[in-house]
PATIGU-402507 format. One record per residue: x, y, z of N, C-alpha, C in turn. Coordinates in Angstrom, 2 decimals. Each point is the difference from the previous one (the first is absolute). Example, Ala and Ser with C-alpha at 12.3 -4.5 7.8 and 13.67 -1.06 7.14 Angstrom:
// PATIGU-402507
+---------+---------+---------+---------+---------+---------+---------+---------+---------+
:     n_u :     n_v :     n_w :    ca_u :    ca_v :    ca_w :     c_u :     c_v :     c_w :
+---------+---------+---------+---------+---------+---------+---------+---------+---------+
:   13.19 :   -5.69 :    7.80 :   -0.89 :    1.19 :    0.00 :    0.90 :    1.20 :    0.00 :
:   -0.35 :    1.05 :   -0.72 :    0.82 :    1.19 :    0.06 :   -0.77 :    1.09 :    0.73 :
+---------+---------+---------+---------+---------+---------+---------+---------+---------+
***
This chain:
// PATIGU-402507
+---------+---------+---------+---------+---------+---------+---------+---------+---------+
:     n_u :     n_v :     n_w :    ca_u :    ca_v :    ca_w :     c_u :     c_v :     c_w :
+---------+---------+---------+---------+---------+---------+---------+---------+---------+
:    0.82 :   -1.20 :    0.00 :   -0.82 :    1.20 :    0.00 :    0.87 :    1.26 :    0.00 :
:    1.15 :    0.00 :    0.76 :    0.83 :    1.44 :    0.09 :    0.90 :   -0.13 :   -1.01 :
:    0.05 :   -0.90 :   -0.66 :    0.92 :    0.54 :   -1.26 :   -1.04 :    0.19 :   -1.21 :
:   -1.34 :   -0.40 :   -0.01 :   -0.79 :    0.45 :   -0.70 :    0.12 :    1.99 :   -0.08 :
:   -0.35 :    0.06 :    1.34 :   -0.45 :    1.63 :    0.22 :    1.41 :    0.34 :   -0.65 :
:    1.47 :   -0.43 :    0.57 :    1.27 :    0.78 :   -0.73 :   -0.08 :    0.34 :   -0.47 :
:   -0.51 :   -1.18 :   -1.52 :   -0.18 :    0.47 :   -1.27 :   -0.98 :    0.92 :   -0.35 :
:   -1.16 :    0.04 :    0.40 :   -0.97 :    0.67 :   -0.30 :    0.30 :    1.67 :    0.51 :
:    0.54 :    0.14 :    0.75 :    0.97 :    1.44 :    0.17 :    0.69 :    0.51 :   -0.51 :
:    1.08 :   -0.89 :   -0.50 :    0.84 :    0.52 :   -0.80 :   -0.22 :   -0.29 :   -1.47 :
:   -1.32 :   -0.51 :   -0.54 :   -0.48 :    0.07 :   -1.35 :   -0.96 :    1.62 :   -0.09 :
:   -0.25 :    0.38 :    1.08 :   -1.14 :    0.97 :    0.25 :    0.98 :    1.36 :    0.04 :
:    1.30 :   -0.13 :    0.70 :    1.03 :    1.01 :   -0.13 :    0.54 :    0.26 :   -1.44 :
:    0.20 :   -0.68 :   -0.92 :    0.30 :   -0.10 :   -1.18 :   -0.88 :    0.67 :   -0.83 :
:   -1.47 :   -0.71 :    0.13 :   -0.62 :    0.88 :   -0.67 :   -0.40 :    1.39 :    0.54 :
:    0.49 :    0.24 :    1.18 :   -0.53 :    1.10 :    0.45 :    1.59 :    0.81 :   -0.60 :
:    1.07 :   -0.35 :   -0.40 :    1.22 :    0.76 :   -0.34 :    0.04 :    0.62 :   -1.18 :
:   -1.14 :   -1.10 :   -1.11 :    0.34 :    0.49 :   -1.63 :   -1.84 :    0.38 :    0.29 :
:   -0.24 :    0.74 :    0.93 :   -1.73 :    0.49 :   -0.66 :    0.36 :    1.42 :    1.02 :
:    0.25 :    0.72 :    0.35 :    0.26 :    1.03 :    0.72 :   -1.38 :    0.93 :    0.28 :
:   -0.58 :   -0.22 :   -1.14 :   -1.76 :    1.11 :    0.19 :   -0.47 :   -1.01 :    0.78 :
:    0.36 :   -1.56 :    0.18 :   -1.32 :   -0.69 :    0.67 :    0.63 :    0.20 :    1.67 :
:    0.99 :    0.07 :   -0.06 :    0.44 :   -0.05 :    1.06 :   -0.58 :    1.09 :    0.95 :
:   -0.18 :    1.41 :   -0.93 :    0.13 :    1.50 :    0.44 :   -1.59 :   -0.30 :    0.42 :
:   -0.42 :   -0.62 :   -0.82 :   -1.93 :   -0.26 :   -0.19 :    0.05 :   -0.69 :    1.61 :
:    0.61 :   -0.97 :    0.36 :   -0.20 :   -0.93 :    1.31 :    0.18 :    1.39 :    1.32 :
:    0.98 :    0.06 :   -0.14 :    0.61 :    1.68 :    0.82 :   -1.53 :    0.63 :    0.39 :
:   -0.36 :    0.77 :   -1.52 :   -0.77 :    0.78 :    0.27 :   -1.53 :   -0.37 :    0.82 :
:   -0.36 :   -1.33 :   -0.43 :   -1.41 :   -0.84 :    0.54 :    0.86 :   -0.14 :    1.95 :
:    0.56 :   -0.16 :    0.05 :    0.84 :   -0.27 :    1.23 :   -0.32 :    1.30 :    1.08 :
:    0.56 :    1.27 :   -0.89 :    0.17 :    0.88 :    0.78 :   -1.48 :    0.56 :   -0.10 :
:   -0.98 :   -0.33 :   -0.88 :   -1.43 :    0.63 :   -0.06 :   -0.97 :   -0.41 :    1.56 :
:    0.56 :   -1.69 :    0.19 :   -0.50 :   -0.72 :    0.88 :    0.24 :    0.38 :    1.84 :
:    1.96 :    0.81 :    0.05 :    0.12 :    0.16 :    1.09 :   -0.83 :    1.08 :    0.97 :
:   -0.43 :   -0.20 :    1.16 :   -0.75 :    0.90 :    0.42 :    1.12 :    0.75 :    1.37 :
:    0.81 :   -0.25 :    0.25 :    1.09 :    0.81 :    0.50 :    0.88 :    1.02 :   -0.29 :
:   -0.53 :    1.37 :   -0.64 :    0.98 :    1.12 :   -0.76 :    1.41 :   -0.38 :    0.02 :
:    0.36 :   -0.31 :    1.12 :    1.93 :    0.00 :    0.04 :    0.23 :   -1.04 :   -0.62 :
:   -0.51 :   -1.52 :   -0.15 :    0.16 :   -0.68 :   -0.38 :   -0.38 :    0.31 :   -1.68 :
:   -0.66 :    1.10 :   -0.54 :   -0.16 :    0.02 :   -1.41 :    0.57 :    0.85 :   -0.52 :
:    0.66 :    1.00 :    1.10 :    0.65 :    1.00 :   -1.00 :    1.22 :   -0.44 :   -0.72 :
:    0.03 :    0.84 :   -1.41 :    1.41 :   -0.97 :   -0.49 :    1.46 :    0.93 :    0.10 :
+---------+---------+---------+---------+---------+---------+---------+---------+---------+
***
C-alpha cells in the first residue's frame, strides 16, 4: 500500500512540474477555501 501512494505522489508531482497553470489553478481553489486571513495572505 505505501509504495503504492510513493508512486502516486511522485507521478502527481511530475505532472504537477510540466502543467504550471494547473498547479497555480490548485493554489488558487486552495487559497479561495482558507478561512484564516494569515494563513491566505500570499
Amino acid at each position: 500500500m505505501i509504495p503504492i501512494l510513493m508512486v502516486s505522489f511522485a507521478a502527481a508531482g511530475f505532472v504537477l512540474a510540466w502543467h504550471p497553470t494547473l498547479l497555480q489553478d490548485i493554489f488558487d481553489k486552495i487559497l479561495q477555501n482558507v478561512s484564516d486571513p494569515t494563513l491566505a495572505a500570499r
